[in-house]
C-alpha positions as CSV (number, residue, x, y, z in Angstrom):
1,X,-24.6,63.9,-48.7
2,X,-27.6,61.9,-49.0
3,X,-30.3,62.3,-52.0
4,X,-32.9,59.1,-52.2
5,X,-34.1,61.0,-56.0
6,X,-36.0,57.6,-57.4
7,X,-36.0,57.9,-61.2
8,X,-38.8,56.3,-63.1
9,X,-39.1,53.9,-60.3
10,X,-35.8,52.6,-62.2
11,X,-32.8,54.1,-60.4
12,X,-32.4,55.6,-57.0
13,X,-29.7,58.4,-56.6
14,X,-29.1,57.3,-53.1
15,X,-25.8,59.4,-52.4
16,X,-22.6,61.6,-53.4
17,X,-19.2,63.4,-52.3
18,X,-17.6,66.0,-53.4
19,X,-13.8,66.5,-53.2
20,X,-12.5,69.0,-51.8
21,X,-16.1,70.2,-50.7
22,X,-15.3,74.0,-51.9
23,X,-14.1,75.0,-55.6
24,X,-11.4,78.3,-56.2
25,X,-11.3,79.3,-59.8
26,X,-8.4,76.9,-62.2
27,X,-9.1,74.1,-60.2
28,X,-11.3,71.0,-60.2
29,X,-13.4,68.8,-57.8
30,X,-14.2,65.0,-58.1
31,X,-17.7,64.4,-57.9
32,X,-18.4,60.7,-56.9
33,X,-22.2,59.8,-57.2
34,X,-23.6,56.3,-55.9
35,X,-27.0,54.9,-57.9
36,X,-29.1,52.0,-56.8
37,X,-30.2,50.1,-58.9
38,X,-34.4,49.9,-58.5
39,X,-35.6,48.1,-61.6
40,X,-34.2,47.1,-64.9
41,X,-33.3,49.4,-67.1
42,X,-34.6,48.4,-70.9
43,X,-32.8,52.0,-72.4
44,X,-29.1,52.8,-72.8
45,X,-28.9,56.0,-70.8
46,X,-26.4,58.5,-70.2
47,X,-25.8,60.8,-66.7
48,X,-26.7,64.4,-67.2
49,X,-24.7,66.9,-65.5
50,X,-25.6,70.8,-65.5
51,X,-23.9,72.8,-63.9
52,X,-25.0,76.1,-63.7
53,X,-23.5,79.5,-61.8
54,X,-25.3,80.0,-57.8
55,X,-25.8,83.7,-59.1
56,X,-27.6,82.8,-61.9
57,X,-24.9,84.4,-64.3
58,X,-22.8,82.4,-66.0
59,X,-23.4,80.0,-69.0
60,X,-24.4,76.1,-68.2
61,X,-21.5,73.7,-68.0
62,X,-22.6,70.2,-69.9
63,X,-21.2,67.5,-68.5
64,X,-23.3,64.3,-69.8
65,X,-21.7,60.9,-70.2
66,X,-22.3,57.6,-70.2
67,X,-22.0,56.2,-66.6
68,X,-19.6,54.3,-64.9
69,X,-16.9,55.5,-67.5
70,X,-18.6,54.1,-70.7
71,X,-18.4,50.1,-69.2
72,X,-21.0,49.6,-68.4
73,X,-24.3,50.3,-70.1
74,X,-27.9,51.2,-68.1
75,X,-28.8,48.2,-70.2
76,X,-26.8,45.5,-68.2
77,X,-27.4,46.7,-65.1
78,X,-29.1,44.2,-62.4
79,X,-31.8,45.1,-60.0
80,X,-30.3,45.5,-56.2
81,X,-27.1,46.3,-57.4
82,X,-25.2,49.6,-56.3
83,X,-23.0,51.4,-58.5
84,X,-20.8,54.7,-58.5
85,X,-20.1,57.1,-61.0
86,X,-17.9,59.6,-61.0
87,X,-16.7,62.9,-62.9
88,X,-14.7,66.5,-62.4
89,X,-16.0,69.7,-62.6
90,X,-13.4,72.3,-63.4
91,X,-14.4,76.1,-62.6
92,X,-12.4,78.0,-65.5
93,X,-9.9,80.7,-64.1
94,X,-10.8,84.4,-63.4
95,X,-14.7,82.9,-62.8
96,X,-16.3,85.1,-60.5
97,X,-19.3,82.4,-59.3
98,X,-19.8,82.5,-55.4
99,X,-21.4,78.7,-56.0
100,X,-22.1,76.2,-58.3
101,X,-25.3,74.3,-58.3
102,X,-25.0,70.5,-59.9
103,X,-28.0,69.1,-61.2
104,X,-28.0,65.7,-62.7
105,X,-31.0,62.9,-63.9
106,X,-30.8,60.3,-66.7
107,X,-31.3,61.0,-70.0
108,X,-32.2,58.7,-73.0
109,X,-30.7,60.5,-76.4
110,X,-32.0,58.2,-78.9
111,X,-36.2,59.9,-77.7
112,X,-34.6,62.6,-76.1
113,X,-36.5,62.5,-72.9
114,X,-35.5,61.9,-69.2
115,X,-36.0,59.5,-66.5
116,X,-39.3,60.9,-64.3
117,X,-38.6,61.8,-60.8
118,X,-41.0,59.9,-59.1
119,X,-40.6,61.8,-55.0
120,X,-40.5,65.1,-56.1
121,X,-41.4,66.3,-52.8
122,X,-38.9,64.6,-51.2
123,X,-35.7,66.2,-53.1
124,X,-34.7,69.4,-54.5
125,X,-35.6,69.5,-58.0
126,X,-36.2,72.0,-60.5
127,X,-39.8,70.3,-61.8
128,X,-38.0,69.5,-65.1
129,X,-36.7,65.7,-63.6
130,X,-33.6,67.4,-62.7
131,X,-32.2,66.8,-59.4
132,X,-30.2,69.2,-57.2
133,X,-27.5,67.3,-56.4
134,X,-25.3,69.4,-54.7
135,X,-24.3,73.3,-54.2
136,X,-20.8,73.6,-54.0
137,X,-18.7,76.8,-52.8
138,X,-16.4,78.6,-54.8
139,X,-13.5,80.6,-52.4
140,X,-11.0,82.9,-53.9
């Protein structure tokens, strides 16, 4: 699935896969999400990850983390390049959620604010600078 989010004029969310593409309670998905690189980034960043119930009804899952598995800091990254990041999402047992909705952005903890999204119009967002990254379906 494509996105094209552009963060801060910094980062570009250009793409991501889910796998498998649906979810049954106990089990997890790998979420694989590919940034472009726009602009030099002069903040260490981390990835935010909500993950929140379709239905509205279950608490918020919190899955921020520093990208690329920790390597390799926002700071060091090189305009052009293209990079993937990837994480699970597991969907504790007996969870009754008929989706999940994934919304992600970058985040700088040390001023606690977030990357702008600069095409709002152009992605699902929630008008907080959090991007709708994917709905995924939950079987069972």
């Amino acid at each position: 699935m494509t996105n094209g989010a552009n963060l801060g004029g910094k980062v570009e969310v250009a793409r991501a896969s889910i796998q498998p593409g649906q979810l049954l309670p106990g089990d997890q998905v790998k979420v694989t999400v590919f940034f472009n690189v726009l602009d030099r980034l002069d903040k260490d960043y981390m990835v935010f990850v909500h993950v929140e119930d379709g239905d509205g009804r279950a608490e918020r899952m919190n899955l921020d983390h520093r990208p690329i598995g920790g390597t390799y800091p926002t700071t060091l990254w090189k305009k052009g390049e293209s990079l993937k990041d990837e994480f699970q999402i597991y969907l504790p047992p007996g969870s009754r959620s008929h989706a999940l909705l994934v919304w992600i952005g970058f985040w700088d903890p040390v001023s606690d604010t977030r990357l702008p999204l600069k095409n709002p119009d152009a992605v699902r967002n929630d008008g907080k600078d959090r991007i709708l990254l994917a709905r995924i379906p939950v079987g069972g």
